[in-house]
C-alpha positions in Angstrom: 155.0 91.5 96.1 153.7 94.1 98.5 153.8 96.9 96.1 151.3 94.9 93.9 149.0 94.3 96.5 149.1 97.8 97.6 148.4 98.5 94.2 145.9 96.2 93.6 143.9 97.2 96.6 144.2 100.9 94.9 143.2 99.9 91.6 139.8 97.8 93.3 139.3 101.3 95.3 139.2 103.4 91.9 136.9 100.6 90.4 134.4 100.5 93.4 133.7 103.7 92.9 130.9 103.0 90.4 132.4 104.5 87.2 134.4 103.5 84.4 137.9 103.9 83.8 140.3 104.0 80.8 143.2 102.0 80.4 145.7 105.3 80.0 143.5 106.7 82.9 144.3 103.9 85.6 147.9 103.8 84.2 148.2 107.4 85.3 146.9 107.2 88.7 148.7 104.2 89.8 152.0 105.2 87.9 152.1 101.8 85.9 152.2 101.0 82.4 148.9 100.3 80.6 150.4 96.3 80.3 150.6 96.5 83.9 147.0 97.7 84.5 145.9 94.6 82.2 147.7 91.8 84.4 146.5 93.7 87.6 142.7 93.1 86.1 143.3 89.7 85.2 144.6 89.3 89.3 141.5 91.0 89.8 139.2 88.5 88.4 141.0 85.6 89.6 139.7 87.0 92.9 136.3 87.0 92.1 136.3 89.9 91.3 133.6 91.1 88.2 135.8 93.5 86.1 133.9 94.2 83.0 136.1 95.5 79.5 134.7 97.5 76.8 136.6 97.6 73.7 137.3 100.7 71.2 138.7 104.3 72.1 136.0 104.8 74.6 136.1 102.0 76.1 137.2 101.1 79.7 136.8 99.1 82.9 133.9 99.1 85.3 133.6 96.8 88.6 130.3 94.8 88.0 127.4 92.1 90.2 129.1 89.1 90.5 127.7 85.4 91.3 129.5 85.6 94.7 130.6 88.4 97.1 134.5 89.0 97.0 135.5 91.1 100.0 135.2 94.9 99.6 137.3 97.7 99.7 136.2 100.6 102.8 137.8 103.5 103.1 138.3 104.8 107.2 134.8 107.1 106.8 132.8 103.9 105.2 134.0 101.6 107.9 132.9 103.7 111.1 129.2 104.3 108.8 129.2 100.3 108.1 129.7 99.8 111.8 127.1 102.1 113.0 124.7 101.2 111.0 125.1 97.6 111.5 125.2 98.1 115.6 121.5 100.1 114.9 120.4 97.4 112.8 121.4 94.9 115.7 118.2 96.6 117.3 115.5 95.2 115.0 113.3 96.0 112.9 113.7 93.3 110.4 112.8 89.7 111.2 115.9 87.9 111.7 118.4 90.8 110.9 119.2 91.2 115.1 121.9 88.2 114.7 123.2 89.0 111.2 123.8 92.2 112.4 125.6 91.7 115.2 128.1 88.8 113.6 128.7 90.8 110.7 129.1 93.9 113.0 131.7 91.3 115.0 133.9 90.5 111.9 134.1 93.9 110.9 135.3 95.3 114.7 137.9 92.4 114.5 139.7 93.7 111.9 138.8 97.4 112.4 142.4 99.4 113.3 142.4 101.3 116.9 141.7 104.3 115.8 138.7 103.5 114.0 137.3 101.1 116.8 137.6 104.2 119.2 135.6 106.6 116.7 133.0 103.5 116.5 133.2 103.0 120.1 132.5 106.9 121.2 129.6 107.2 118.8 128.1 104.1 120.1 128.7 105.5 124.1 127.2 108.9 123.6 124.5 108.0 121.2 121.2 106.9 122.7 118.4 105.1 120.6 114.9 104.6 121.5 113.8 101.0 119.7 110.5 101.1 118.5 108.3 98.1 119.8 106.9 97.2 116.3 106.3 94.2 114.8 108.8 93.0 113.1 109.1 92.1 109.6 110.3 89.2 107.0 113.0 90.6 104.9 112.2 88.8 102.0 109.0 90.9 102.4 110.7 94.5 102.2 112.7 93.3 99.3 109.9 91.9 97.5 107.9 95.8 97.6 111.2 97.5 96.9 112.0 95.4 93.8 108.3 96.1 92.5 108.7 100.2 93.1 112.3 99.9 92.1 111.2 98.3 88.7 107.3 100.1 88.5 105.3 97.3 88.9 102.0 96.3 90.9 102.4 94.7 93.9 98.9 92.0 94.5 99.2 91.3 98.7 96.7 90.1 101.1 96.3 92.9 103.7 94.9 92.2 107.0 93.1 95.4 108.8 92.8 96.5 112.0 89.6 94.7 112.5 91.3 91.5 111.3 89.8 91.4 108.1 91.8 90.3 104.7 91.2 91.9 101.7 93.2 91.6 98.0 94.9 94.8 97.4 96.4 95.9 93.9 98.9 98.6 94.7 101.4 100.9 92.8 104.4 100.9 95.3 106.5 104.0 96.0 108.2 104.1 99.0 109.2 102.3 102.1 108.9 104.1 105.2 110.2 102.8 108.3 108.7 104.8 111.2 109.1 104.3 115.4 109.7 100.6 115.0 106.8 99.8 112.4 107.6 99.5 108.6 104.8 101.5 106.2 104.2 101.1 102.5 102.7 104.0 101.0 101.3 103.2 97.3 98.6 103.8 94.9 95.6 101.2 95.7 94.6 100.9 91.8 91.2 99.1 92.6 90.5 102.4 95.3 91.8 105.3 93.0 93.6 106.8 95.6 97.0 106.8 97.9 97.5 104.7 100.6 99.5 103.7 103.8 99.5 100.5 104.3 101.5 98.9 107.8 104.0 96.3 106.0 103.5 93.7 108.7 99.7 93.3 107.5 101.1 92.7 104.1 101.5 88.9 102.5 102.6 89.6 98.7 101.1 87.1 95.8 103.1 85.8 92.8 103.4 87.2 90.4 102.6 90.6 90.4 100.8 93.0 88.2 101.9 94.5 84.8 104.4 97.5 84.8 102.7 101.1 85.4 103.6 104.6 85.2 104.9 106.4 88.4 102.3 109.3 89.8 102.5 112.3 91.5 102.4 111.9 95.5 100.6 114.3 97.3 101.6 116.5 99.9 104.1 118.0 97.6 106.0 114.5 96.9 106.7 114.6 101.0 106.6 110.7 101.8 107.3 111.4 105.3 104.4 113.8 105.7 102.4 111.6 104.2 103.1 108.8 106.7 102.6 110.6 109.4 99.5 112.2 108.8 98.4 108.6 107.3 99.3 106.9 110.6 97.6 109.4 112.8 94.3 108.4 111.2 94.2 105.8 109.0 96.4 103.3 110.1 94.9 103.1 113.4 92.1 100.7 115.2 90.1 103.8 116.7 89.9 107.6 114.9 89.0 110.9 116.6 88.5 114.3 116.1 88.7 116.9 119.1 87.9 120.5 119.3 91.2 122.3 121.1 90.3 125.4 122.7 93.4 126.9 121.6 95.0 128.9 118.7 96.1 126.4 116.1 99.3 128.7 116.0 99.9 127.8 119.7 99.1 123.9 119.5 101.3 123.6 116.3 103.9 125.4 118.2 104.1 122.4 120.8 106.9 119.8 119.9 104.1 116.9 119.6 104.3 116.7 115.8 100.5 117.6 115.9 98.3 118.6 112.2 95.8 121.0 113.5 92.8 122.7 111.3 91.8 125.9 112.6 88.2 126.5 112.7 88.7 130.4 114.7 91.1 132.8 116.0 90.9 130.6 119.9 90.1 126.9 118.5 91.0 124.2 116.1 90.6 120.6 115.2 92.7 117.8 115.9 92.3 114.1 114.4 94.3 111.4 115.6 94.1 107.5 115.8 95.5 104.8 117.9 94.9 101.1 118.8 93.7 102.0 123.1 91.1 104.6 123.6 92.8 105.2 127.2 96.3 105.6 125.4 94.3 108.2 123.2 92.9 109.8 126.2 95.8 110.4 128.0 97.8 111.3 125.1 95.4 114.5 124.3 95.9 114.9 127.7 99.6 115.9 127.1 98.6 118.9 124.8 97.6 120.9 127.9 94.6 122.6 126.9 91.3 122.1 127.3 89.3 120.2 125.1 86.0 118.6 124.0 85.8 115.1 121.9 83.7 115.2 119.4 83.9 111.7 118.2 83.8 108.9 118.7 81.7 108.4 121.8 84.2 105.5 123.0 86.7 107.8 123.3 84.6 110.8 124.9 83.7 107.8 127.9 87.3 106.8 127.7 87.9 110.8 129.0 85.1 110.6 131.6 86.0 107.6 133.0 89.5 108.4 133.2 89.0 112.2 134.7 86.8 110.2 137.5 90.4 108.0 138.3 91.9 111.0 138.5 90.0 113.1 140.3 89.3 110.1 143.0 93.4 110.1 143.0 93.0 113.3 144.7 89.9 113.4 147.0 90.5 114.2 150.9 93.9 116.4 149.4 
């Protein structure tokens, strides 16, 4: 009896690894007959496990999507990765996913052997996460845009902007980007002719959606991430500036900001950027460590005067 489990647990590894497999090809990795393999697939499904049989000389078997989840099969390395990424997940992100995480993360560390728990246990000790402070969002949400990409079709959402306004959008989905805590859908707005970024939280997808479409070319070289993150430095954001750094854009780019300069000369260049606080903004350009002028918007350039009066009050008498 335990040799046929042990052999059955093989025989479910070799099928969960997403490929199909001949009758005489599972009788020679498990050292069985090809009668054998039969009654161990027949075992198989009894479980509840979805083993699919195709007929004919090239036939063979495939593990398929059931109508309910039978346990799975992890090897040591797929364990300690399922572990991780569950403890990360326990972090947020995803409305509701913080106490999934952490009981499914529980179950798994219960059965988990020593050695595995240690390796899970150091990488959790002597790894340190930041969690963003986003918004969280429903899952049902996320899974909603990454069917419609996953399939090429329209997505119809009400998106609420920074001002609070609500508009209709009709957008080609392409990817989800999930960026310091806040979750980003970046898509072709088919009413606007162009790309955009649009802040998932904001989004409340309508049923149904539109018809199928034809993938496009993303710009900035099919980079997604670039993409977001020069969208969110802009775009995305309740306030947008542009400053002149007195600086080579060589020696600002050189700064590990993450900052998309334009040079206008050989000693300056432009920066845009966008945020939700003008004194956040301020005091964020501030960081760059050169000087500066703002050349719009003229909130922001008071932001900068009012805030170098703080500072230099901070300091009077010294």
């Amino acid at each position: 009896m335990l040799e046929t489990s042990a052999r059955l647990l093989k025989l479910l590894s070799l099928l969960q690894a997403h490929r199909e497999w001949s009758g005489p090809e599972l009788s020679v990795r498990l050292g069985v007959s090809t009668r054998t393999i039969r009654n161990d697939i027949e075992r198989l499904r009894s479980l509840g496990y979805p083993v699919h049989a195709t007929p004919g000389v090239a036939g063979g078997y495939r593990l398929g999507a059931g109508a309910a989840l039978p346990p799975l099969l992890l090897d040591d390395e797929e364990a300690v990765a399922v572990a991780v990424g569950l403890g990360r997940a326990a972090g947020g992100g995803v409305e509701g996913i913080q106490e999934t995480s952490v009981r499914a993360l529980a179950k798994l560390e219960q059965v988990l052997p020593s050695r595995l728990r240690r390796r899970v246990n150091a990488l959790n000790a002597y790894t340190v996460q930041i969690p963003g402070n986003g918004p969280s969002v429903p899952p049902e949400v996320l899974t909603t845009i990454a069917n419609a990409a996953r399939d090429h079709e329209q997505l119809r959402f009400d998106y609420t902007g920074h001002d609070g306004e609500t508009t209709v959008r009709n957008v080609e989905p392409h990817r989800l980007v999930h960026r310091r805590g806040r979750w980003y859908l970046v898509g072709y707005d088919v009413e606007r002719r162009d790309w955009r970024t649009f802040r998932v939280d904001r989004v409340r997808p309508r049923t149904p959606g539109g018809p199928r479409f034809t993938p496009r070319e993303l710009p900035e070289n099919g980079d997604v991430a670039a993409y977001v993150e020069k969208g969110v430095n802009t775009a995305m954001w309740r306030y947008r500036g542009t400053v002149l750094l007195h600086a080579p854009a060589e020696q600002v780019t050189a700064l590990p900001l993450g900052l998309e300069v334009e040079p206008v000369d050989a000693e300056t260049c432009l920066l845009k950027l966008g945020g939700d606080d003008l004194n956040g903004m301020a005091v964020w350009i501030g960081f760059i460590g050169v000087d500066f002028e703002v050349l719009d918007p003229p909130e922001l350039a008071e932001t900068v005067l009012r805030l170098s009066e703080r500072y230099r009050r901070a300091v009077i008498g010294r």
